[in-house]
C-alpha positions, 0 to 999 in steps of 0.5 A, a space after each residue: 544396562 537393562 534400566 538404561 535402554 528401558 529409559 532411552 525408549 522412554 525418552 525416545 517415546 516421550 520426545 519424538 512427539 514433543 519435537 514433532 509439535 515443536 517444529 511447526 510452531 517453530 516454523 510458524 515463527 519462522 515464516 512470520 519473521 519472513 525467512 522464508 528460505 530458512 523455513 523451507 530448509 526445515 520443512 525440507 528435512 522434515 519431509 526427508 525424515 517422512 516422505 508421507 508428510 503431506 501437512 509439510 509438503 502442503 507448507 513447503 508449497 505455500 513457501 516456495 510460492 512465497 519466494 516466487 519459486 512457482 515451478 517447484 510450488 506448483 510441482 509440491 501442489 500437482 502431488 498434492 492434487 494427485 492425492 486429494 483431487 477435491 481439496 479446495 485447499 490445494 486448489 486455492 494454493 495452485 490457482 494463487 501459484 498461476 495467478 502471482 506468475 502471470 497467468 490469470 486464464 490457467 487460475 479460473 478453472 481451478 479457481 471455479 473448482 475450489 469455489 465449488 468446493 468451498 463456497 465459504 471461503 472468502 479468499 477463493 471468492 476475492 482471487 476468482 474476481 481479481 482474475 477474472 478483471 486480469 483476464 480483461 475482456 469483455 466476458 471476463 468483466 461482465 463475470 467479475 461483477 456477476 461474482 462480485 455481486 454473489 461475493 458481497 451478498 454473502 459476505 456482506 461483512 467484508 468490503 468487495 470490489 473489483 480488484 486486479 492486483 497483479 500480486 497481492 504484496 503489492 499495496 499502497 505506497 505514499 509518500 511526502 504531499 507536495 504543497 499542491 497536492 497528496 497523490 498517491 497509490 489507491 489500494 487497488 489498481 483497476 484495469 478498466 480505469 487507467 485514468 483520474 482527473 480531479 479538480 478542486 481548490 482550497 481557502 485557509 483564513 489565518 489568525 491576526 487579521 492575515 487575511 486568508 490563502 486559497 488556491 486552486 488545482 486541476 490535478 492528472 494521473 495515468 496508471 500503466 500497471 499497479 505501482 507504476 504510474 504518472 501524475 501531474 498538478 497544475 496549481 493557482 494559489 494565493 498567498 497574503 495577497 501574492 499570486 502563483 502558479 506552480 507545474 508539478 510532474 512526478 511518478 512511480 516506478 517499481 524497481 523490483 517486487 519490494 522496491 519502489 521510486 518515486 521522483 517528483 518536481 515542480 516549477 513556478 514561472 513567477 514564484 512569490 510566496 512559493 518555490 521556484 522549483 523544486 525536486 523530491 526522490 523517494 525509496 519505498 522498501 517492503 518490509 515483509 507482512 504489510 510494513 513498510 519504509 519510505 525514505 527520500 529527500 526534497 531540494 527546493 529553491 526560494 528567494 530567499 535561498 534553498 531548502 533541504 528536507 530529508 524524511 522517513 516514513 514507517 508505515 503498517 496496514 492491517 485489517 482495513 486500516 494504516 498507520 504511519 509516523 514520518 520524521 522530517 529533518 529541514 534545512 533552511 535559512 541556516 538553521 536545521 529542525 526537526 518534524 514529526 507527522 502521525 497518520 491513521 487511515 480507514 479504508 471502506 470500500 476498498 478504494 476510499 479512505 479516510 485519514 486522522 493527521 497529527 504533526 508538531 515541529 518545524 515546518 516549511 510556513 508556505 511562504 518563501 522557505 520559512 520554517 516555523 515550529 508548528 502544530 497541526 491537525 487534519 481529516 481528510 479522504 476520498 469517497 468513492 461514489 461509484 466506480 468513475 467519480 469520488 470526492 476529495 476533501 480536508 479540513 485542517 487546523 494549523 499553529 504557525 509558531 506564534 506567528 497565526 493559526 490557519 484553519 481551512 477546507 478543501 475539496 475536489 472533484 474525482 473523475 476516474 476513466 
C-alpha cells in the first residue's frame, strides 16, 4: 500500500507538468484549425484550475477578440492591464479590440503607448496608421503619412502604406474576368481615394492569317467601404473584322464578415462576335487563416444559343504572395467541358501586384459562344506609381485548339481619386 501512494506521488509529479506543456500546444492546434470556441472552453478550465494563470487569460483575450466577443476580450485585456500597465503586449491586444469594433479614436492612445514601449514591433507601427487613416481627418492623415514614413525607415524590409481596412480578415476577393476586363478588390481599401478610372485597350494578332482583334475600355468603380463597391466597363472590340460594343455593371456586397456577393451583367446593343447579354453571381466564403472559396455561375446569351459556365476557385495568401486554382464547367452548343486556371500573384507595395496565369481546357474562343479546347499563358499586373496613378497591362499566349494561336498585349491608364 505504502509502495502504491509512493507511486501515485510520483505520477502525479511526473504528469502534471507533462499535461501543463501539453495543453497550449494542444490549443495551438486548436486555434490554428479555427475552432475558436473549443479553445476558449479549454482555456476557460485552465483558468479555473488556477485563476493566476495570466498566460491563459492573455490567450482567452486574444480568442474572444477573434470571435468578435470584444465586450469580454477587453474585460480579460483591462485586468490584464491592472496587473502590467506597460505591457505593450496587452496594449497592442486592446487597441486591435477597439479598432476591429469600430472605434479607431479609443485605438490611438493605447496604440501611442504601445509604440512607446515596443518601438520594434512592426504590427504596432502598421494599426497606428490603419487607425490614424479610419479616423479620417485631416490631422489624422497628415500624421498617418508622418508614421508611414518613421515605419518604412525603419522597417525598410517590409511593404508600408496607408492602410485602412476596417478589420484585417478582410482581404482581397476575385472573381471569374469578364471578356472586358478583370476587376477586383485591391488589398487595401483607402479612404481618401473612393474612386479609380482607367482607360486602356488591347491588340491579339492570331495565327493562319486571321488578322488580328483589338479593343478598347474605359472602365469605372466607386468604393463605398472595404469589400462593398461598384464598378462598370464600357468596351469597343474588334473581332475577325466585327465590331462590338458591350456595357458591363457589377458589384460587391459583404453579407457578413465571411461572406461576400458579387453580381455582374453585360449587354451588347449589336452583339456579332460577343454576347448579347450576359449575368454572373458569385459566392466568396472565408475559410479561416487567408484561404478562401468562391463559387458562382455565368448565363450568357449568343446567336448562336446560350452558354452556361459554373466555376470554383480556391485561393490562399500568405506573406506578400497568392495562389489560386479555378475549375470551370462550360456548357455550350450542347456539349459540356471542362477548365482548369492556375494563378500566382506577388504584391509589392502593398497595392500592386503582378500574377503568372496558366489555363488548359475548354474555353469560351471569344467569338459567338465557341469553345475550343485551349491552352494559355499570361503575366499581368498593376503598378502603383504613387497614390493616384498606376498602370495596368498583360501579355498573353493563347492556343486555340487548332484553330490558331493568339499572342497579345494590353495596357491601361489608373487613375485613382
Amino acid at each position: 500500500m505504502a509502495n502504491c501512494r509512493w507511486f501515485c506521488l510520483l505520477w502525479l509529479a511526473v504528469s502534471e507538468p507533462l499535461y501543463a506543456g501539453d495543453k497550449p500546444t494542444q490549443i495551438d492546434i486548436i486555434v490554428q484549425a479555427g475552432r475558436f470556441a473549443e479553445a476558449e472552453t479549454l482555456l476557460r478550465q485552465q483558468i479555473r484550475a488556477k485563476p493566476a494563470n495570466w498566460d491563459a487569460h492573455f490567450r482567452l483575450a486574444k480568442v474572444l477578440s477573434w470571435q468578435k466577443k470584444f465586450k469580454d476580450a477587453e474585460l480579460e485585456y483591462q485586468m490584464l492591464l491592472t496587473r502590467e500597465p506597460r505591457n505593450a503586449d496587452y496594449l497592442l491586444g486592446l487597441a486591435q479590440v477597439c479598432f476591429w469594433r469600430g472605434d479607431a479614436r479609443a485605438t490611438l492612445p493605447l496604440i501611442e503607448t504601445a509604440q512607446s514601449l515596443a518601438p520594434g514591433d512592426p504590427d504596432i507601427w502598421r494599426l497606428h496608421i490603419q487607425a490614424l487613416v479610419t479616423v479620417n481627418d485631416a490631422t489624422s492623415r497628415q500624421q498617418a503619412l508622418i508614421v508611414q514614413q518613421q515605419a518604412a525607415g525603419r522597417f525598410p524590409e517590409l511593404n508600408w502604406a496607408i492602410v485602412s481596412s476596417a478589420k484585417p480578415e478582410q482581404l482581397p476577393v476575385t472573381h471569374e474576368p469578364s471578356q472586358a476586363n478583370a476587376n477586383r478588390v485591391d488589398p487595401i481599401f483607402d479612404l481618401i481615394h473612393r474612386n479609380q478610372v482607367e482607360l486602356g485597350g488591347s491588340y491579339e494578332h492570331l495565327s493562319k492569317n486571321r488578322g488580328f482583334w483589338r479593343s478598347e475600355y474605359l472602365s469605372f468603380e466607386h468604393r463605398f467601404a472595404p469589400q462593398q463597391l461598384v464598378y462598370a466597363t464600357f468596351s469597343q472590340t474588334e473581332r475577325f473584322s466585327l465590331n462590338d460594343e458591350q456595357f458591363l455593371l457589377g458589384g460587391y456586397y459583404p453579407l457578413s464578415p465571411k461572406f461576400t456577393l458579387n453580381l455582374e451583367g453585360n449587354v451588347s446593343p449589336s452583339p456579332k462576335a460577343l454576347s448579347s447579354n450576359s449575368i454572373m453571381a458569385s459566392l466568396q466564403a472565408s475559410l479561416g487563416y487567408k484561404w478562401f472559396l468562391t463559387g458562382g455561375f455565368r448565363h450568357s446569351e449568343y446567336g448562336t444559343g446560350p452558354m452556361q459556365q459554373g466555376f470554383a476557385t480556391l485561393e490562399t495568401y500568405f506573406a506578400d504572395f497568392r495562389a489560386a486554382y479555378t475549375v470551370r464547367v462550360t456548357d455550350s452548343l450542347n456539349r459540356t467541358q471542362f477548365g482548369h486556371s492556375f494563378n500566382f500573384s506577388y504584391y509589392y507595395h502593398d497595392i500592386s501586384f503582378i500574377t503568372l496565369s496558366y489555363s488548359m481546357g475548354a474555353e469560351s474562343s471569344g467569338f459567338q459562344g465557341v469553345v475550343l479546347d485551349t491552352q494559355s499563358f499570361a503575366l499581368y499586373g498593376r503598378h502603383w506609381f504613387n497614390q493616384d496613378w498606376a498602370l495596368t497591362w498583360t501579355l498573353g499566349h493563347i492556343e486555340q485548339g487548332s484553330a490558331y494561336n493568339r499572342e497579345g498585349v494590353s495596357l491601361g491608364i489608373r487613375r485613382a481619386f
